[in-house]
VEXVEXVEX-210150 format. One record per residue (C-alpha): y, z, x; residue in one letter. Coordinates in Angstrom, 2 decimals. Each point is the difference from the previous one (the first is absolute). Last residue first. Layout:
<recs>
+---------+---------+---------+-----+
|      c2 |      c3 |      c1 | res |
+---------+---------+---------+-----+
|       Y |       Z |       X |   A |
...
+---------+---------+---------+-----+
</recs>
This chain:
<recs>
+---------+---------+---------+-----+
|      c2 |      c3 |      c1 | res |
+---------+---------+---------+-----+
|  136.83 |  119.71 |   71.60 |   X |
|    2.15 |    2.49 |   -1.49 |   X |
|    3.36 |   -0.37 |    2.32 |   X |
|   -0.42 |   -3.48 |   -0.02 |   X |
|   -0.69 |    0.09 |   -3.86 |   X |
|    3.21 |    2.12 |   -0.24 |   X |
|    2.02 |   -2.75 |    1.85 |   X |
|   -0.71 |   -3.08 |   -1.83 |   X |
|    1.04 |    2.03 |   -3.09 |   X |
|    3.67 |    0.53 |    2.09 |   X |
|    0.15 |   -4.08 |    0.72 |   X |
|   -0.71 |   -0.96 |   -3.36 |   X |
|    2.32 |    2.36 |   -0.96 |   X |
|    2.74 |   -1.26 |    2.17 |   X |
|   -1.08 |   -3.42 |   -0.85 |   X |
|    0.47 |    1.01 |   -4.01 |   X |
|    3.95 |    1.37 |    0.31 |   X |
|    1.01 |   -3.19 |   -0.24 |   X |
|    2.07 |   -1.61 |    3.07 |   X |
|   -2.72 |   -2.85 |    0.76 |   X |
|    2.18 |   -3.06 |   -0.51 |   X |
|    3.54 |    0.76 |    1.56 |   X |
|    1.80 |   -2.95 |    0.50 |   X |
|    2.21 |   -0.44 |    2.68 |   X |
|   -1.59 |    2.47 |    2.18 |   X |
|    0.18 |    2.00 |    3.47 |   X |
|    3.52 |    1.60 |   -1.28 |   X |
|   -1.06 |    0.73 |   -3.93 |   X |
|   -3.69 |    1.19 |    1.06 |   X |
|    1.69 |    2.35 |    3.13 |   X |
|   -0.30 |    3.44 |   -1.07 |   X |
|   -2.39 |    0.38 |   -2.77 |   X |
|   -2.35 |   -2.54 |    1.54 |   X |
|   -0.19 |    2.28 |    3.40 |   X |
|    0.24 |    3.03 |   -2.38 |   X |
|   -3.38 |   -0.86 |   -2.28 |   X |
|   -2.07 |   -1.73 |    3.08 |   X |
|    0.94 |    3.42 |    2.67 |   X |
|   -0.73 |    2.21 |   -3.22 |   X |
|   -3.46 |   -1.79 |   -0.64 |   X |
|   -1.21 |    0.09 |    3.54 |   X |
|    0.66 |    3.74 |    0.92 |   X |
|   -4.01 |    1.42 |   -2.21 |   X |
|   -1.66 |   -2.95 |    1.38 |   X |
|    1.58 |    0.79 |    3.94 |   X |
|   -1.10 |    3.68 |   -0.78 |   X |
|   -3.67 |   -0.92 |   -0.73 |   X |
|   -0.68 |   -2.31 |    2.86 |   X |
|   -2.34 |   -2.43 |   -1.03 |   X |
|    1.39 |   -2.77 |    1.91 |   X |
|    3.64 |   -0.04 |   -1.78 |   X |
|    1.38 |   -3.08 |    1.08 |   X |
|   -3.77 |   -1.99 |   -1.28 |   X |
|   -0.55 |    1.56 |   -2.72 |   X |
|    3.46 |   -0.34 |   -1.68 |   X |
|   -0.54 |   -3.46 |    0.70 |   X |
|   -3.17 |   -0.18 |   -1.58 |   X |
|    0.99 |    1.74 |   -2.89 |   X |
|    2.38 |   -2.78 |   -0.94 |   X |
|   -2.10 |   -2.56 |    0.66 |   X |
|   -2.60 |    2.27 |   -2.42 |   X |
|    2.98 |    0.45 |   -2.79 |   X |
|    0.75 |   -3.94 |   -0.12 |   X |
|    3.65 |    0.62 |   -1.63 |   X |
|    0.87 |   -2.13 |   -3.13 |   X |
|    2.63 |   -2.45 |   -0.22 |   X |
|   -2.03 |   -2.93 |   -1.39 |   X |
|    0.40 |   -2.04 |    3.10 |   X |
|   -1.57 |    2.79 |    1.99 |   X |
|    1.51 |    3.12 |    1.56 |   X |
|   -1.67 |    1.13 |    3.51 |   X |
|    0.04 |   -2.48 |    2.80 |   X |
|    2.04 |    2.00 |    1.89 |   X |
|    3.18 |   -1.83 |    1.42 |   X |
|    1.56 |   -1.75 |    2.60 |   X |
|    2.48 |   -3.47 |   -0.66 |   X |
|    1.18 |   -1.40 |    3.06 |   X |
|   -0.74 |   -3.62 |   -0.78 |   X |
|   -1.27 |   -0.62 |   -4.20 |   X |
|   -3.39 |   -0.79 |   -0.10 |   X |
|   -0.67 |    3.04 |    1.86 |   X |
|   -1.47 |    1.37 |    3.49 |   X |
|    0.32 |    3.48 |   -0.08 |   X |
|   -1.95 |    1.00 |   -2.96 |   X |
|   -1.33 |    3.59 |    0.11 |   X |
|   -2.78 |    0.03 |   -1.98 |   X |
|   -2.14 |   -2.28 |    2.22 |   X |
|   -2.64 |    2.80 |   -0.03 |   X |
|    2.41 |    2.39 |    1.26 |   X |
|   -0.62 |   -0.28 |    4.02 |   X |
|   -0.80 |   -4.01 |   -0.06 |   X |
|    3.87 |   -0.14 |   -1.34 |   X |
|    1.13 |    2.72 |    1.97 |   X |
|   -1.10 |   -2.34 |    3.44 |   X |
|    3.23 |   -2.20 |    0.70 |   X |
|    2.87 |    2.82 |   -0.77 |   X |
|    2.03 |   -2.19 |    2.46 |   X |
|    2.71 |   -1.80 |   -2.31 |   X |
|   -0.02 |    3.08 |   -2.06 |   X |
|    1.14 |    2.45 |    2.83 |   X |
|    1.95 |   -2.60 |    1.53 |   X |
|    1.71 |   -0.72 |   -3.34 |   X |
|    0.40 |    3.70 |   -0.79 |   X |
|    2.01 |    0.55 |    3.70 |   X |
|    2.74 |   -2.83 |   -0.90 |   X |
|   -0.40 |   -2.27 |    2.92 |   X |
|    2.22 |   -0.82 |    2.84 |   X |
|   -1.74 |    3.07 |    2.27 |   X |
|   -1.92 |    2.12 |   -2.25 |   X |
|    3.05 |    0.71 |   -2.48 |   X |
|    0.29 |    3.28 |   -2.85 |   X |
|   -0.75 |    2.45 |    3.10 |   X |
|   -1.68 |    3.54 |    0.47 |   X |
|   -2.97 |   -1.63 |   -1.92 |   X |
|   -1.67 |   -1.63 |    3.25 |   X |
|   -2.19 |    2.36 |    1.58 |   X |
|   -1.65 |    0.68 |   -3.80 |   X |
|    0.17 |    4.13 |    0.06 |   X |
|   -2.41 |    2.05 |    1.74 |   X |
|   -3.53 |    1.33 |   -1.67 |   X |
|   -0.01 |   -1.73 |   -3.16 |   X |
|   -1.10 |    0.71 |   -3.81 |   X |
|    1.00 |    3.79 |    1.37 |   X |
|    2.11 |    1.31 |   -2.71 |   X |
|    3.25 |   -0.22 |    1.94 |   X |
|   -1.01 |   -3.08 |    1.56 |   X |
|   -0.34 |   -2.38 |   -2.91 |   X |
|    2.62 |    1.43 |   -1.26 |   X |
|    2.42 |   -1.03 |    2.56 |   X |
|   -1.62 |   -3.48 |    0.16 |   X |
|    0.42 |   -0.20 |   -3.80 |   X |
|    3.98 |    0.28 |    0.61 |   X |
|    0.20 |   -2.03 |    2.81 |   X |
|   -2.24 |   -2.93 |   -2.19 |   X |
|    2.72 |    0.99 |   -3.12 |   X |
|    3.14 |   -0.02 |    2.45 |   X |
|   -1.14 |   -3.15 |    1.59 |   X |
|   -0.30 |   -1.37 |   -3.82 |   X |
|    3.00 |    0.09 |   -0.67 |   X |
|    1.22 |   -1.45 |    3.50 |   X |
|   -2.05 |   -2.95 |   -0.89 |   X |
|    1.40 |   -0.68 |   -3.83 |   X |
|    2.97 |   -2.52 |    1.20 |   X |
|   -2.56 |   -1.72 |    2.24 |   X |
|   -2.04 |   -1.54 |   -3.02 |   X |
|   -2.46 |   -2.19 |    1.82 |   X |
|   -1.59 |    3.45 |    0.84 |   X |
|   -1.82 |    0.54 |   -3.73 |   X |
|   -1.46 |    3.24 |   -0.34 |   X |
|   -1.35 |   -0.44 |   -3.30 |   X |
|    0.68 |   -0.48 |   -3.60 |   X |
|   -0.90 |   -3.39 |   -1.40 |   X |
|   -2.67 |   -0.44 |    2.80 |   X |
|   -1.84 |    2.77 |   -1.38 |   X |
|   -0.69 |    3.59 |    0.11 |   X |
|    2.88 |    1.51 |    2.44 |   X |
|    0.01 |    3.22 |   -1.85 |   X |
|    2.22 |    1.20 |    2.59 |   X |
|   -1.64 |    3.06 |    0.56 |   X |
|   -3.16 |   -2.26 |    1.07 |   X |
|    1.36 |   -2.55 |    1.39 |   X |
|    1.60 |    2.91 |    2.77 |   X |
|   -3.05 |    1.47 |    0.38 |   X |
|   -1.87 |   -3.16 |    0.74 |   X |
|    3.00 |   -0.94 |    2.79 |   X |
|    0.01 |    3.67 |    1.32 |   X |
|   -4.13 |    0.10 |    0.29 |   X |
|    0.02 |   -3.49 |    1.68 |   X |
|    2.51 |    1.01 |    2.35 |   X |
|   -1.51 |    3.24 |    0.94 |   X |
|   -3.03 |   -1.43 |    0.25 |   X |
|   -3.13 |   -0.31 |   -2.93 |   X |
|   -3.59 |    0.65 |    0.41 |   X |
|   -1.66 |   -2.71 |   -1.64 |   X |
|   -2.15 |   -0.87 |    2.90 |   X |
|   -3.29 |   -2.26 |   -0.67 |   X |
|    2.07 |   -2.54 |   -2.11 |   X |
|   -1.93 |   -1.86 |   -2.74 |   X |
|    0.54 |   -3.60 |   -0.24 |   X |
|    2.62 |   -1.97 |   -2.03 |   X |
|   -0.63 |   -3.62 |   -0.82 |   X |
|    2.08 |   -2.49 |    2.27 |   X |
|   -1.47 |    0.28 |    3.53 |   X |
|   -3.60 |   -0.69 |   -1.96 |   X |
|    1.35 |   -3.19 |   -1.62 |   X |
|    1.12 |   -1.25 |    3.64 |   X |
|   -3.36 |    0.64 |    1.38 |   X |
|   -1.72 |   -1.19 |   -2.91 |   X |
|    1.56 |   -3.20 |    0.16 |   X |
|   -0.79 |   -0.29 |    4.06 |   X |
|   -3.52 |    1.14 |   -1.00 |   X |
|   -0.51 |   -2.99 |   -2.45 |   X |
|    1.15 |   -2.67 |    2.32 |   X |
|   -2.00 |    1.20 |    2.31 |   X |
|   -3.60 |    0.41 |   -2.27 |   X |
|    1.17 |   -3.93 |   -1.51 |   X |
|   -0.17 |   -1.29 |    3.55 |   X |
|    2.57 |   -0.65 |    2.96 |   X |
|   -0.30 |   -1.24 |    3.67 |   X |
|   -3.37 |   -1.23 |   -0.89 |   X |
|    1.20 |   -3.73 |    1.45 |   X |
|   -0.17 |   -1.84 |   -3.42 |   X |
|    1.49 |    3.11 |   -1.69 |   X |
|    2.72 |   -0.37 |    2.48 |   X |
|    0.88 |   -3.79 |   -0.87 |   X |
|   -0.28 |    1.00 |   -3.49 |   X |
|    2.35 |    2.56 |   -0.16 |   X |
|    2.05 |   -2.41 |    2.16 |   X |
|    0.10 |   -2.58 |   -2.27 |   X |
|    0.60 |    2.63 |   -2.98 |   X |
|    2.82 |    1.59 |    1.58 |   X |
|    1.53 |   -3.82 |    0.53 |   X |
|   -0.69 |   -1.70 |    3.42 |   X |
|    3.26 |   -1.82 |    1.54 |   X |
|    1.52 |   -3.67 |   -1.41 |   X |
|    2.88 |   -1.70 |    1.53 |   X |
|    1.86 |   -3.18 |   -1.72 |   X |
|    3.37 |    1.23 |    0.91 |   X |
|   -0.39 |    3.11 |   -2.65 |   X |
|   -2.53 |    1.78 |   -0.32 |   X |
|   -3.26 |   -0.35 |   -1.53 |   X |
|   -2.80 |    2.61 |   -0.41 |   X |
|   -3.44 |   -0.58 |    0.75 |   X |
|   -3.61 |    0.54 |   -1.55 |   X |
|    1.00 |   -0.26 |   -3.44 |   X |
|    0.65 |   -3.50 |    1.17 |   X |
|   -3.08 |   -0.87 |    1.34 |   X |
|    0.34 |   -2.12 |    2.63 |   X |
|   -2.73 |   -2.60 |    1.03 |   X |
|    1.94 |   -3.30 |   -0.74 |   X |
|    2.61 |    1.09 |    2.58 |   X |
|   -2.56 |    0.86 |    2.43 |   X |
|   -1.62 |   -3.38 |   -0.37 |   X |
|    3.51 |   -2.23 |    0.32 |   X |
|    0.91 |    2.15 |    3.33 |   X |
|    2.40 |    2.81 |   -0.07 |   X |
|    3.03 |    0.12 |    2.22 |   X |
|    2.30 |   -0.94 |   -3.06 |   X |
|   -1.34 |    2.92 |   -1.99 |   X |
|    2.44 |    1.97 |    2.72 |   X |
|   -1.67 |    3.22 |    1.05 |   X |
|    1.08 |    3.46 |   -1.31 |   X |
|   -0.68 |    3.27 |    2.26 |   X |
|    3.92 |    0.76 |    0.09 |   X |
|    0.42 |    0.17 |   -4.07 |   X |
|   -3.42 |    1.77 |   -0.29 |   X |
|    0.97 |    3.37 |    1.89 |   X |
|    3.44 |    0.46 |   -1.39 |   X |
|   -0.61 |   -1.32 |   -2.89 |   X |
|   -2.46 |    2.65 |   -0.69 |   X |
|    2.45 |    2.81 |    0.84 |   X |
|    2.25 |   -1.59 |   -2.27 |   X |
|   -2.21 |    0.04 |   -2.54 |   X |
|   -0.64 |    3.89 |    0.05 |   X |
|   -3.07 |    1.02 |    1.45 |   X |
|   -2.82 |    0.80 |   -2.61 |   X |
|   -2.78 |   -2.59 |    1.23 |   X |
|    1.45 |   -0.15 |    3.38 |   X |
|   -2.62 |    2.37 |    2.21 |   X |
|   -2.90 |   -0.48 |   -1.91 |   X |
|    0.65 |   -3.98 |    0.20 |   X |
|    0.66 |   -0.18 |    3.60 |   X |
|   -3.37 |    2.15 |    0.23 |   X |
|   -0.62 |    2.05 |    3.22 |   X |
|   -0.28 |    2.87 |   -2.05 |   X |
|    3.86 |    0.03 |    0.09 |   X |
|    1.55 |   -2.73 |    2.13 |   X |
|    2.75 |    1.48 |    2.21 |   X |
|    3.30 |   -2.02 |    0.82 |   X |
|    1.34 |   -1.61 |    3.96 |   X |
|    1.95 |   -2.27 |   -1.63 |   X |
|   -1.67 |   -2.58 |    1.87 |   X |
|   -3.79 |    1.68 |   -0.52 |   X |
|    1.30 |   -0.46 |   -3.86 |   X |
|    0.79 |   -3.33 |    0.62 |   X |
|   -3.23 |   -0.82 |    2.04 |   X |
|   -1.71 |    1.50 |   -2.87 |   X |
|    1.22 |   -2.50 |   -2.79 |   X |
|   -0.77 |   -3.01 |    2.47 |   X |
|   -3.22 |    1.07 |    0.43 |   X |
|   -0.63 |    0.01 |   -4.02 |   X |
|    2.00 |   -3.64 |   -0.68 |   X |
|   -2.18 |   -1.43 |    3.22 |   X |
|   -2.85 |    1.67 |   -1.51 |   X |
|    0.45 |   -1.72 |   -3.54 |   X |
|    0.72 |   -3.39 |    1.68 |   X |
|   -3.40 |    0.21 |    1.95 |   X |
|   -1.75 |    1.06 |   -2.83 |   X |
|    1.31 |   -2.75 |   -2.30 |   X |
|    0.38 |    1.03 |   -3.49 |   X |
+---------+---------+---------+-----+
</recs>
């Protein structure tokens, strides 16, 4: 293709995005577009087009056509690959680039270890509260998109604040628990909607971020029903921190939180047996013993 032609396309590309007054990542048009969202993209190339009209008999036998796209009104612009090209051509981009910008994104995506695990008062009240819940899986959790179950579970998250303090999991009460509402919003959505770092915290056991919306659980139960014993353990770990009389108080707060509010946090009740408590009371003699 035509040098000339392909730099006019290029140039005219960046004066549009100098127009609009955008920021080029890596100073790479392609880097910066290569995952926007089309209309994004035909926002930038739509307004950088030039008529095919304008272009002399040379030019016009010079384009490569995987090199430009067409729009309508008989005007072309460069394509991704035509100005992939165009900045390889000008060492703007390279194969070592393109490959760190992937494994940039990949590496925000895979889970990495958290230096602090310590948990907050929120953070300790939401995991506490899963946990007496038995929220295990997405088919029984604390699910906020059902409003007509939120003031249920206020009284369970006030209720496991309370004990939380009385045997000394926390040193002062969440500042927020004294109401069901935190300003036009049901109190357990905000506390869900903002628990941003448990997930890193437990290992990516606690799942805030679902396929189905509003949907917060442990990551516990499998497909096949059964209970993942070390998850489980984990957790258990992690809200009690060693401390020999919070392993000894856990199981009662989990066995009369679920006793007491299954049937009114719960359509279905999936993990009522008597086995999770067990699980859950075995967990806590080999804290106590190890």
């Amino acid at each position: 293709m035509n040098n000339d032609l392909l730099k006019r396309l290029y140039d005219n590309i960046v004066n549009t995005i100098n127009d609009k007054e955008l920021t080029i990542s890596s100073d790479s048009i392609f880097i910066t577009y290569v995952d926007k969202k089309l209309q994004e993209l035909i926002n930038i190339l739509e307004p950088s087009c030039i008529s095919s009209e304008t272009l002399s008999q040379d030019e016009i036998n010079s384009i490569d056509n995987n090199l430009i796209y067409n729009f309508p009104n008989k005007k072309i612009s460069l394509s991704s690959l035509g100005i992939y090209e165009y900045e390889k051509s000008q060492n703007f981009i390279d194969d070592k680039k393109l490959a760190k910008f992937f494994d940039n994104k990949w590496k925000a995506k895979v889970p990495s270890p958290i230096d602090d695990t310590r948990l907050n008062i929120k953070e300790k009240l939401v995991l506490a509260s899963m946990l007496a819940s038995r929220s295990f899986s997405i088919d029984q959790c604390i699910n906020t998109k059902d409003e007509s179950r939120l003031d249920d579970w206020y009284n369970l998250f006030k209720e496991v604040n309370d004990f939380l303090l009385d045997k000394k999991f926390i040193k002062k009460s969440f500042e927020d628990i004294n109401s069901p509402n935190k300003g036009n919003e049901k109190l357990i959505s905000q506390m869900m909607r903002t628990i941003s770092d448990l997930p890193k915290k437990t290992n990516t056991i606690a799942i805030t971020k679902a396929k189905k919306d509003k949907h917060y659980y442990l990551n516990i139960v499998g497909k096949d029903g059964e209970c993942d014993r070390d998850r489980l353990k984990y957790i258990m770990e992690l809200l009690t921190d060693n401390n020999a009389e919070h392993i000894q108080a856990l199981p009662d707060l989990c066995d009369n939180i679920y006793n007491n509010y299954f049937s009114k946090i719960y359509e279905n009740t999936l993990f009522s047996n008597y086995d999770y408590q067990e699980i859950i009371n075995s967990i806590s003699r080999e804290l106590l013993l190890s």
